[in-house]
N, CA, C and O atoms as a Tripos MOL2 file, in Angstrom:
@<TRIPOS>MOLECULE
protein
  248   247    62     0     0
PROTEIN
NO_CHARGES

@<TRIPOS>ATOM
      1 N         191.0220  136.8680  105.3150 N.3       1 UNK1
      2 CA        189.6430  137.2900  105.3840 C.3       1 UNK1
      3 C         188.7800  136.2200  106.0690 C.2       1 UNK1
      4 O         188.3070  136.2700  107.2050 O.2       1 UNK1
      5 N         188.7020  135.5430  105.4370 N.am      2 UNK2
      6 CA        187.7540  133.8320  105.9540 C.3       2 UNK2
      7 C         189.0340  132.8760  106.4920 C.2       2 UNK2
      8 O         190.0670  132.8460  105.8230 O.2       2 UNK2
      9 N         188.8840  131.9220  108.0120 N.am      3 UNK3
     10 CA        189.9510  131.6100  108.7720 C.3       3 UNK3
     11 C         189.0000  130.2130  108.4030 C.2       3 UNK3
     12 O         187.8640  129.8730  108.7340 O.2       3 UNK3
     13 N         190.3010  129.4510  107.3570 N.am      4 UNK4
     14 CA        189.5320  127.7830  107.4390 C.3       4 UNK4
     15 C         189.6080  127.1420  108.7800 C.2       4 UNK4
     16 O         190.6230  127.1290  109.4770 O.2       4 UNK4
     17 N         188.2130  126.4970  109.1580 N.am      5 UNK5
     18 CA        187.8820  125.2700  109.7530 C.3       5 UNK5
     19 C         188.6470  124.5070  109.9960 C.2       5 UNK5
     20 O         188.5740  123.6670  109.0990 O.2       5 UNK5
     21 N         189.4650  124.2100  110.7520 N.am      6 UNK6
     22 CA        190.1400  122.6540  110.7870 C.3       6 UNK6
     23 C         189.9350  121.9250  111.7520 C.2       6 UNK6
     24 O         189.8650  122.5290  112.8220 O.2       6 UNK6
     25 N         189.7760  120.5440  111.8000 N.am      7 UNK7
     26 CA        189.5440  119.5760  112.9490 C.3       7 UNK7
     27 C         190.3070  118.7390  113.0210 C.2       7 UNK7
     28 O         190.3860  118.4310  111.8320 O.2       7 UNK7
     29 N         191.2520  117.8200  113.7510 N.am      8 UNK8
     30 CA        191.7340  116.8480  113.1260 C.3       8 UNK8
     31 C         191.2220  115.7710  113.0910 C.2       8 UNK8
     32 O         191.6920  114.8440  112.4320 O.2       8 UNK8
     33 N         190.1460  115.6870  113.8020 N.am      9 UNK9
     34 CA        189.7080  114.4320  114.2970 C.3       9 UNK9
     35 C         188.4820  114.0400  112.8640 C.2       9 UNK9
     36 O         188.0630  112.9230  112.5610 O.2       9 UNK9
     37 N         188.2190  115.1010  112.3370 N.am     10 UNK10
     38 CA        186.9780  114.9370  111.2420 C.3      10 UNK10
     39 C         185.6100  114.9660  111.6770 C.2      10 UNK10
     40 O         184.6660  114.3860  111.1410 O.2      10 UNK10
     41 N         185.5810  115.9640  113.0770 N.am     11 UNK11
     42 CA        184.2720  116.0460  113.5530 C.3      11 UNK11
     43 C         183.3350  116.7750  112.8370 C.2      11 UNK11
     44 O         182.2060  116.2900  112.7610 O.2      11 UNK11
     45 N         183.5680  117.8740  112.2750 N.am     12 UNK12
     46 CA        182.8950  118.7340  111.3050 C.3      12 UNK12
     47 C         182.3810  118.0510  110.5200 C.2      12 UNK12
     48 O         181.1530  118.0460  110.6080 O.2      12 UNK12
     49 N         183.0440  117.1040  109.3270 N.am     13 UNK13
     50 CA        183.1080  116.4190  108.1860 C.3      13 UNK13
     51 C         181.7580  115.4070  108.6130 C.2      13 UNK13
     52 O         180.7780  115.4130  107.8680 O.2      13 UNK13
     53 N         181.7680  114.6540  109.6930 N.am     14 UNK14
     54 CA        180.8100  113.5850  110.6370 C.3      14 UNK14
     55 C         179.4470  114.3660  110.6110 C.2      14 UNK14
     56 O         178.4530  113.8100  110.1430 O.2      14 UNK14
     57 N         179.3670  115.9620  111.2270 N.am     15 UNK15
     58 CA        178.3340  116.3060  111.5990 C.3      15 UNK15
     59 C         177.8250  117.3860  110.0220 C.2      15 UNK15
     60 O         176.8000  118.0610  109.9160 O.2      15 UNK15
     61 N         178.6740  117.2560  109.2340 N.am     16 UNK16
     62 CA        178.0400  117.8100  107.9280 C.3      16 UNK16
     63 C         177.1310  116.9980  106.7760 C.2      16 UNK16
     64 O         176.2340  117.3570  106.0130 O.2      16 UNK16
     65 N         177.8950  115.5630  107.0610 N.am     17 UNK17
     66 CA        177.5110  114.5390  106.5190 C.3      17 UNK17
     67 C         175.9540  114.3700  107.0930 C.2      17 UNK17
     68 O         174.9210  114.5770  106.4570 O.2      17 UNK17
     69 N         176.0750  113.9580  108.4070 N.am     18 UNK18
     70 CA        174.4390  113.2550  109.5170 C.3      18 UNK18
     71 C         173.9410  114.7570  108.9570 C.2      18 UNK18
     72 O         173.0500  114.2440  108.2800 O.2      18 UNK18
     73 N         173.8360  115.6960  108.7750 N.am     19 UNK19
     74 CA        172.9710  117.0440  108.8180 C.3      19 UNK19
     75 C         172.6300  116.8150  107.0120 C.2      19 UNK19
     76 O         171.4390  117.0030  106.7650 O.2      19 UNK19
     77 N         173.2110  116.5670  106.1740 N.am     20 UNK20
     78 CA        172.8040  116.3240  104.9930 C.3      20 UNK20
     79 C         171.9460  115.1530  105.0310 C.2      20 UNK20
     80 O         170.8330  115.2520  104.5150 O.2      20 UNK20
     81 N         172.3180  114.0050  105.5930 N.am     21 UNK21
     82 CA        171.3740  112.9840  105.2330 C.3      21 UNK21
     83 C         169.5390  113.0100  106.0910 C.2      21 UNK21
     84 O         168.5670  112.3700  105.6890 O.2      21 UNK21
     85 N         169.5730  113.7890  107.0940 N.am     22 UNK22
     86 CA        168.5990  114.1730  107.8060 C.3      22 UNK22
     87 C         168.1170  115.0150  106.6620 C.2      22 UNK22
     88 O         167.0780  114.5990  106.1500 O.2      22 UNK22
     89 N         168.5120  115.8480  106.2650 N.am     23 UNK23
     90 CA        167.9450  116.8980  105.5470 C.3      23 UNK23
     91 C         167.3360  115.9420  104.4450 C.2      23 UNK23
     92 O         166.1070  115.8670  104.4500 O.2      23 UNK23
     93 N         168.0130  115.2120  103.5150 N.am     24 UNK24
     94 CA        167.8080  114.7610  102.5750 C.3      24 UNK24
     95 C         166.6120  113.3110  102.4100 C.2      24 UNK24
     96 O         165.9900  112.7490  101.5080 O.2      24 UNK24
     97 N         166.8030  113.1840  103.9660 N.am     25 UNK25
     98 CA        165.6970  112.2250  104.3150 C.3      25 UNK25
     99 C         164.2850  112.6330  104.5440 C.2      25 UNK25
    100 O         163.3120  111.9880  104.1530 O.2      25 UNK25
    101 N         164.2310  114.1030  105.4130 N.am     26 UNK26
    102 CA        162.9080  115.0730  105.6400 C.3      26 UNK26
    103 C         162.2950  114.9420  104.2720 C.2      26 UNK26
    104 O         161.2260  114.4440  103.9170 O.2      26 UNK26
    105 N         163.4970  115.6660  103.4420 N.am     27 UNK27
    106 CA        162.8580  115.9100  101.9290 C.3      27 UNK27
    107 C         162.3040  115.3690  101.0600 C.2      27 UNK27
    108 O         161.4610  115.8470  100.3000 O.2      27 UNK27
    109 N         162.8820  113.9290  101.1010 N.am     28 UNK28
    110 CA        162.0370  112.6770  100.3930 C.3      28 UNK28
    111 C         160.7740  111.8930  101.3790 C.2      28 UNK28
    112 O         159.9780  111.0680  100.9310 O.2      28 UNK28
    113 N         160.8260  112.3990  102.8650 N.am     29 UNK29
    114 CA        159.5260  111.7970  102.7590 C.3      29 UNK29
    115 C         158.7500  113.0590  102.8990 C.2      29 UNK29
    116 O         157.6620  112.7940  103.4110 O.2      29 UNK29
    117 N         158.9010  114.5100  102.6110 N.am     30 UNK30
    118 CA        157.6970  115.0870  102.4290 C.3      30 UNK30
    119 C         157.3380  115.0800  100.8760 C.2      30 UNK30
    120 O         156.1330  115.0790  100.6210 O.2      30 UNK30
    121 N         158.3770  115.0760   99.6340 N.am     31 UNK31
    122 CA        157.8560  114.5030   98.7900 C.3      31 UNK31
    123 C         157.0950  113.7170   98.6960 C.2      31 UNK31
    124 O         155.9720  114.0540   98.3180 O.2      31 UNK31
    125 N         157.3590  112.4070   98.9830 N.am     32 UNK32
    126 CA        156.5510  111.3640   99.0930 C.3      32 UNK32
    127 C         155.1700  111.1780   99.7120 C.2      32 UNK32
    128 O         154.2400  110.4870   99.2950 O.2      32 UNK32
    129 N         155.2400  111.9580  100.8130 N.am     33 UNK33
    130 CA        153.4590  112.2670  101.6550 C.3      33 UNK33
    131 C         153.0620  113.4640  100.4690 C.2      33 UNK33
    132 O         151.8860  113.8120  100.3570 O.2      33 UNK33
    133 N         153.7000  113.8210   99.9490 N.am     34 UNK34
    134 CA        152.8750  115.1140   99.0960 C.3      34 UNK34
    135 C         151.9460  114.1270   97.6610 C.2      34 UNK34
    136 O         150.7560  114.2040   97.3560 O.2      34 UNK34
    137 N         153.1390  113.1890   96.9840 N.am     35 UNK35
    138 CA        152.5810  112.4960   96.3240 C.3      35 UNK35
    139 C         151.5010  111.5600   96.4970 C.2      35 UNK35
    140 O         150.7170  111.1830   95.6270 O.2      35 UNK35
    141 N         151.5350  111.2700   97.5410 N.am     36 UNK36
    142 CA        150.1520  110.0570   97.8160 C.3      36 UNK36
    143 C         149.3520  110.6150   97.7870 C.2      36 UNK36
    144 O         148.5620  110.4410   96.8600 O.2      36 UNK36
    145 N         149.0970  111.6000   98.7750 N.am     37 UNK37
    146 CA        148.0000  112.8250   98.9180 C.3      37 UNK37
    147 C         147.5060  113.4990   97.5130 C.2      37 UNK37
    148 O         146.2850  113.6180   97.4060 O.2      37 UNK37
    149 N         148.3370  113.9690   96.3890 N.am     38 UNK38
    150 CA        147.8550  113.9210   95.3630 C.3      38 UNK38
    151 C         147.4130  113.3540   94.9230 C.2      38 UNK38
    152 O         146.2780  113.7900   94.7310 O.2      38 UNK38
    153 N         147.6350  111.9230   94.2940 N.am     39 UNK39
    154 CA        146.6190  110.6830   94.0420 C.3      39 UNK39
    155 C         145.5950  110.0590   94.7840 C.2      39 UNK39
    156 O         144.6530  109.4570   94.2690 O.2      39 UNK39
    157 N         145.8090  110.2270   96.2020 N.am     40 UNK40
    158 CA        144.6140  110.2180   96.6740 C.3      40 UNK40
    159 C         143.6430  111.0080   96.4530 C.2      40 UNK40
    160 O         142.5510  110.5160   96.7360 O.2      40 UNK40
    161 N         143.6220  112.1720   96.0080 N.am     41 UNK41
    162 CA        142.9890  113.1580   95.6870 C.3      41 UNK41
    163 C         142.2870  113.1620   94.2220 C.2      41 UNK41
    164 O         141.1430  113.5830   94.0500 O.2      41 UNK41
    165 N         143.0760  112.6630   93.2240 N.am     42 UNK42
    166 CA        142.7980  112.3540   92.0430 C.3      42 UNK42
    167 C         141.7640  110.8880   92.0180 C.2      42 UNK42
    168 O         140.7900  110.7760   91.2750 O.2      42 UNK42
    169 N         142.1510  110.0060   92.8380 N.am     43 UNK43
    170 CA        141.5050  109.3120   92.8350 C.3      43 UNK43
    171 C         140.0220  109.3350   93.5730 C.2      43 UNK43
    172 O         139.3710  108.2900   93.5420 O.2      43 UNK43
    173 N         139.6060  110.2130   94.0740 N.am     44 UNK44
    174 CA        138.1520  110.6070   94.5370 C.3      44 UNK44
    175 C         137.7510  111.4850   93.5980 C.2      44 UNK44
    176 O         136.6370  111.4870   93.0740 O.2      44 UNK44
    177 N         138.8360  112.4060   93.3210 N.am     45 UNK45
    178 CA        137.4700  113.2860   91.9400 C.3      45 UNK45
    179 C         137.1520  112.2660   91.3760 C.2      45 UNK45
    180 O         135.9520  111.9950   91.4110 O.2      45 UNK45
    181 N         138.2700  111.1270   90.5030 N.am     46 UNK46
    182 CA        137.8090  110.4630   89.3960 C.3      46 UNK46
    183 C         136.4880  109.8770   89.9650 C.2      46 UNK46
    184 O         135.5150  110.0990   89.2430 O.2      46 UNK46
    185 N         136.2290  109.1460   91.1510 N.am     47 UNK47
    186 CA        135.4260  108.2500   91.5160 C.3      47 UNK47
    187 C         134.1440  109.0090   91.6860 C.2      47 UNK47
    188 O         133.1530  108.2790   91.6970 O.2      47 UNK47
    189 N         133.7950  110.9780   91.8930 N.am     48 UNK48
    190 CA        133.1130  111.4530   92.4220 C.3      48 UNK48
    191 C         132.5720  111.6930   90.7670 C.2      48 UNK48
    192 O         131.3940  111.9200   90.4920 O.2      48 UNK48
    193 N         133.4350  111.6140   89.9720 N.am     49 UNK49
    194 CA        133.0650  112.2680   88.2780 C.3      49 UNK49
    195 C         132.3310  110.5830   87.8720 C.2      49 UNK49
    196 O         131.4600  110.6620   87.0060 O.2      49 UNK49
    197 N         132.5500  109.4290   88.3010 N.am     50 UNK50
    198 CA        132.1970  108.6320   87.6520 C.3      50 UNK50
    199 C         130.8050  108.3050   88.1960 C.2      50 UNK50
    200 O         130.0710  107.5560   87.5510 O.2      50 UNK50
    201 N         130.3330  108.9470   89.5940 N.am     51 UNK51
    202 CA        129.0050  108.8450   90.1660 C.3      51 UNK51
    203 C         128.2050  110.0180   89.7650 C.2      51 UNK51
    204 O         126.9820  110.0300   89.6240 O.2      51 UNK51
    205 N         129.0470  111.0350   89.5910 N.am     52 UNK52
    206 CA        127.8110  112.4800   88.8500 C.3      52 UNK52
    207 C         127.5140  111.6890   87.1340 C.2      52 UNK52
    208 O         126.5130  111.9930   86.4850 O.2      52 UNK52
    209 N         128.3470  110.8820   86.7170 N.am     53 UNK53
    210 CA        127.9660  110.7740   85.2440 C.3      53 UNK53
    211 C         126.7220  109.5690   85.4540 C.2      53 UNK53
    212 O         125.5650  109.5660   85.0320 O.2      53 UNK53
    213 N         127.2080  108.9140   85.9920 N.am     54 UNK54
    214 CA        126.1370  107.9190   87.0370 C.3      54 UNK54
    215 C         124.9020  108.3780   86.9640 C.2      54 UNK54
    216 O         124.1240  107.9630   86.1050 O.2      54 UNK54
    217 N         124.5250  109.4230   87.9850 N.am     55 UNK55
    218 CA        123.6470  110.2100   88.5490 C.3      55 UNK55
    219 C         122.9880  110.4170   87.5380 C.2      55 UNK55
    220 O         121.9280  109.7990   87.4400 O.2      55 UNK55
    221 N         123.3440  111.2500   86.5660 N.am     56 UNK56
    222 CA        122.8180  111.9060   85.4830 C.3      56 UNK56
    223 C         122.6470  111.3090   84.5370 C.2      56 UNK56
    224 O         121.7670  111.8240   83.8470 O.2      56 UNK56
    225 N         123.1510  110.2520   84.0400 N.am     57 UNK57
    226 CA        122.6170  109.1550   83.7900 C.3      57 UNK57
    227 C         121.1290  108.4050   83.7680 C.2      57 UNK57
    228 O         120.4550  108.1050   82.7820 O.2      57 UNK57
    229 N         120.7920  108.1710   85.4100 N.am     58 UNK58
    230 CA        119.7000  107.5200   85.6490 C.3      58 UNK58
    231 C         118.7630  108.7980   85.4040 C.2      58 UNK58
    232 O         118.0620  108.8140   84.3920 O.2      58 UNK58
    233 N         118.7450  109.5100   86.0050 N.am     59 UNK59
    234 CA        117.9990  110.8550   85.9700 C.3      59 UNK59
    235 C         117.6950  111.1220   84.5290 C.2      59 UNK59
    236 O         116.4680  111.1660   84.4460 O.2      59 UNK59
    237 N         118.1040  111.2730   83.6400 N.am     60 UNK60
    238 CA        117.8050  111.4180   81.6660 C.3      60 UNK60
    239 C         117.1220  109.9170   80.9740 C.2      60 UNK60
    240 O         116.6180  109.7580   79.8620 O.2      60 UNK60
    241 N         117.3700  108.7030   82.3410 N.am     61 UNK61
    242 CA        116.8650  107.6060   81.4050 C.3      61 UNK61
    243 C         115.0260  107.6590   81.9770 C.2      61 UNK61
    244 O         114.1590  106.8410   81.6690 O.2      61 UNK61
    245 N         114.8770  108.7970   82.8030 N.am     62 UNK62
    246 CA        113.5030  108.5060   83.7660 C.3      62 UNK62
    247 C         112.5140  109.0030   82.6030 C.2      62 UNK62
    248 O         111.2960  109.0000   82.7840 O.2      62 UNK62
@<TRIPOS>BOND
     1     1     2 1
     2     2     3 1
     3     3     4 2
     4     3     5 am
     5     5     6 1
     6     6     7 1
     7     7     8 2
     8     7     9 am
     9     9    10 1
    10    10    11 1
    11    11    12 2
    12    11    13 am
    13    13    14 1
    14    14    15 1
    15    15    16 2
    16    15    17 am
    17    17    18 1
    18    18    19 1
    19    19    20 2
    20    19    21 am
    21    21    22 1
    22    22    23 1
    23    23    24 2
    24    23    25 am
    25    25    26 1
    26    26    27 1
    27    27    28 2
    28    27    29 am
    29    29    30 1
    30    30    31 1
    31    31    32 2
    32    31    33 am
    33    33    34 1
    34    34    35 1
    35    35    36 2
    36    35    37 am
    37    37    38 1
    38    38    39 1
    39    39    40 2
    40    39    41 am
    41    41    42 1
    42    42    43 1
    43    43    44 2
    44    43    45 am
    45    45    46 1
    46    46    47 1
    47    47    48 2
    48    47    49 am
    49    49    50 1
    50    50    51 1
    51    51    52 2
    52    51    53 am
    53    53    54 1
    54    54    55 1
    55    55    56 2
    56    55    57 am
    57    57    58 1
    58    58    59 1
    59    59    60 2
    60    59    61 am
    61    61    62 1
    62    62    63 1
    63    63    64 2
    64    63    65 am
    65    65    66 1
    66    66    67 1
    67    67    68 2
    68    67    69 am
    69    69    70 1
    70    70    71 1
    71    71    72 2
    72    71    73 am
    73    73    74 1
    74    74    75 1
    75    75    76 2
    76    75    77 am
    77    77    78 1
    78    78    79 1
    79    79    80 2
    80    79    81 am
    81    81    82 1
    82    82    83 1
    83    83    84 2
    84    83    85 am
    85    85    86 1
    86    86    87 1
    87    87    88 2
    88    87    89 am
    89    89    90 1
    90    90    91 1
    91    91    92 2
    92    91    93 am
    93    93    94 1
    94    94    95 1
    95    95    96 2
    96    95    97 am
    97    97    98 1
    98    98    99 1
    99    99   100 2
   100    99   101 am
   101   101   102 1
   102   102   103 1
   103   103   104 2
   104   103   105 am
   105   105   106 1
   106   106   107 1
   107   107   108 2
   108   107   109 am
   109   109   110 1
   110   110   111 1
   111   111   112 2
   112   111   113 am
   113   113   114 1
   114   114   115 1
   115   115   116 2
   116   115   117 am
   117   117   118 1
   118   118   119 1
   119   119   120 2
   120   119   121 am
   121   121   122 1
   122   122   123 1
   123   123   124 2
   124   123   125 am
   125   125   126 1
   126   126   127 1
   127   127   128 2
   128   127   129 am
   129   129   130 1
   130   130   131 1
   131   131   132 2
   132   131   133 am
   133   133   134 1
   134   134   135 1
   135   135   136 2
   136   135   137 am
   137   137   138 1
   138   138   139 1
   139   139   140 2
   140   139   141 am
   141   141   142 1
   142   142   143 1
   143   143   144 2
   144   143   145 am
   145   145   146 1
   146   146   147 1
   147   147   148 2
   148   147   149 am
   149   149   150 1
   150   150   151 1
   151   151   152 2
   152   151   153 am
   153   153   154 1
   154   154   155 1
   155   155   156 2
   156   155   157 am
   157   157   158 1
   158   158   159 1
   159   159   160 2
   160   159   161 am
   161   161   162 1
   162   162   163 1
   163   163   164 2
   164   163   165 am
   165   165   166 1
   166   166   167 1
   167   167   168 2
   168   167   169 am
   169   169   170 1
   170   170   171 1
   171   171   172 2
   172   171   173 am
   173   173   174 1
   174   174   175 1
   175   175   176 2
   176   175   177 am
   177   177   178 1
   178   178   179 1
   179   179   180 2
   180   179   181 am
   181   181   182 1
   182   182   183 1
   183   183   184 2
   184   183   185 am
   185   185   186 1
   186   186   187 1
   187   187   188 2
   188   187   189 am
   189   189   190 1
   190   190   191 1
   191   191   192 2
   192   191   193 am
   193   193   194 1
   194   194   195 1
   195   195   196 2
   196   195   197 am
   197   197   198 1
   198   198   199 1
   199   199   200 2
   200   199   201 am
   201   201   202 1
   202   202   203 1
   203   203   204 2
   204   203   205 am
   205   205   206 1
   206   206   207 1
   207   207   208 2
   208   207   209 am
   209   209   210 1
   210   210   211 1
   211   211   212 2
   212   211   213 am
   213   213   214 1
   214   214   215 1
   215   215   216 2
   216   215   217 am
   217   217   218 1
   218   218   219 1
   219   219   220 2
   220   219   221 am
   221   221   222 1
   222   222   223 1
   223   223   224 2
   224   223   225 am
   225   225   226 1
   226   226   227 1
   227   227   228 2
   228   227   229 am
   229   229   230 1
   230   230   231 1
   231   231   232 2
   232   231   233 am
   233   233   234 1
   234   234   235 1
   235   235   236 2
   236   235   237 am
   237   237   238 1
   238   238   239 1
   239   239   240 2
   240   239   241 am
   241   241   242 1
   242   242   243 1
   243   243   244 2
   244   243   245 am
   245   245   246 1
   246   246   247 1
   247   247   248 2
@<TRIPOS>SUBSTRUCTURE
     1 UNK1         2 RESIDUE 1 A UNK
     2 UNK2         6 RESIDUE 1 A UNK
     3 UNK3        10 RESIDUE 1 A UNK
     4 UNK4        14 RESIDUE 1 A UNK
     5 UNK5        18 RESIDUE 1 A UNK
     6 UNK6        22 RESIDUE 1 A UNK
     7 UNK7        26 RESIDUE 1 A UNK
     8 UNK8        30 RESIDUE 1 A UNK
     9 UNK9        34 RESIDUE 1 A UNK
    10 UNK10       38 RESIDUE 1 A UNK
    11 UNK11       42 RESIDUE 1 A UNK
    12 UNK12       46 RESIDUE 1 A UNK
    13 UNK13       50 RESIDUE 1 A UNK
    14 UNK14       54 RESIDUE 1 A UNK
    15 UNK15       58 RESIDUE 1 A UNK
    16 UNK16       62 RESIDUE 1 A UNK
    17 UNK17       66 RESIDUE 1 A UNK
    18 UNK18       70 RESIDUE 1 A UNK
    19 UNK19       74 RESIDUE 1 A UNK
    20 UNK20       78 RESIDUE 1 A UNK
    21 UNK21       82 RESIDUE 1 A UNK
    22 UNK22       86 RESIDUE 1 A UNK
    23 UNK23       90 RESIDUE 1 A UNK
    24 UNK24       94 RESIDUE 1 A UNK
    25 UNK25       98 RESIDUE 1 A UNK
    26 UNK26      102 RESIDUE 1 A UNK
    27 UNK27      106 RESIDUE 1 A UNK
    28 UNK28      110 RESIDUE 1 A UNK
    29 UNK29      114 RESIDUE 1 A UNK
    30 UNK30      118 RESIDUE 1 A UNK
    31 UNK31      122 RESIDUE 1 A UNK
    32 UNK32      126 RESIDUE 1 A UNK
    33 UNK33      130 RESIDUE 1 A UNK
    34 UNK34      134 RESIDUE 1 A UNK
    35 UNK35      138 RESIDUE 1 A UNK
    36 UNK36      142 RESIDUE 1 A UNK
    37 UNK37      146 RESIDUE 1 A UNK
    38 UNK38      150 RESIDUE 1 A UNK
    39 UNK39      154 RESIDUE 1 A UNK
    40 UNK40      158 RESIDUE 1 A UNK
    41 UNK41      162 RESIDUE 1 A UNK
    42 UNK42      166 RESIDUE 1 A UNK
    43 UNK43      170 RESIDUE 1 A UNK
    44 UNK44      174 RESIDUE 1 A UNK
    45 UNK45      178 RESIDUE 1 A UNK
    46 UNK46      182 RESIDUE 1 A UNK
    47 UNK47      186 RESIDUE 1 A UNK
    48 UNK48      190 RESIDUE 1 A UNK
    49 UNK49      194 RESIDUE 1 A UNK
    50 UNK50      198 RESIDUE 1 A UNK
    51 UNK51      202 RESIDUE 1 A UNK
    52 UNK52      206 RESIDUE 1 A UNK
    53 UNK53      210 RESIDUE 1 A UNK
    54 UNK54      214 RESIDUE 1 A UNK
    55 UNK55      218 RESIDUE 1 A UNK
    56 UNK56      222 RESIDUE 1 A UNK
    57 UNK57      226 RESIDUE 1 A UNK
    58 UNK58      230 RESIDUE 1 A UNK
    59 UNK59      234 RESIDUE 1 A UNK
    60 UNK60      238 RESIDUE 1 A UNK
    61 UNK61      242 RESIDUE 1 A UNK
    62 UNK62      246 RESIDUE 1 A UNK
């Protein structure tokens, strides 16, 4: 039904390997740009929540 692959030389094996580690490399750095970008993100609300409390603040002491 299914006719195995064979190479002798181990070219398949070479180009299955480089195609996994590419893959596996894409994947950790779009993880990784996904994560910064989240904390970068977290870190401006926090900073935008600590100037509205700010704000409102001075504004209630007038």
């Amino acid at each position: 039904m299914f006719k195995k692959i064979t190479n002798d030389r181990g070219g398949t094996f070479a180009l299955a390997i480089m195609l996994l580690f590419v893959t596996t490399s894409f994947i950790t750095y779009y993880c990784i740009s996904y994560e910064s970008q989240i904390k970068t993100y977290n870190s401006l609300e926090l900073a935008n929540v600590h100037a509205t409390i700010n704000l409102l603040e001075k504004i209630g002491s007038k």
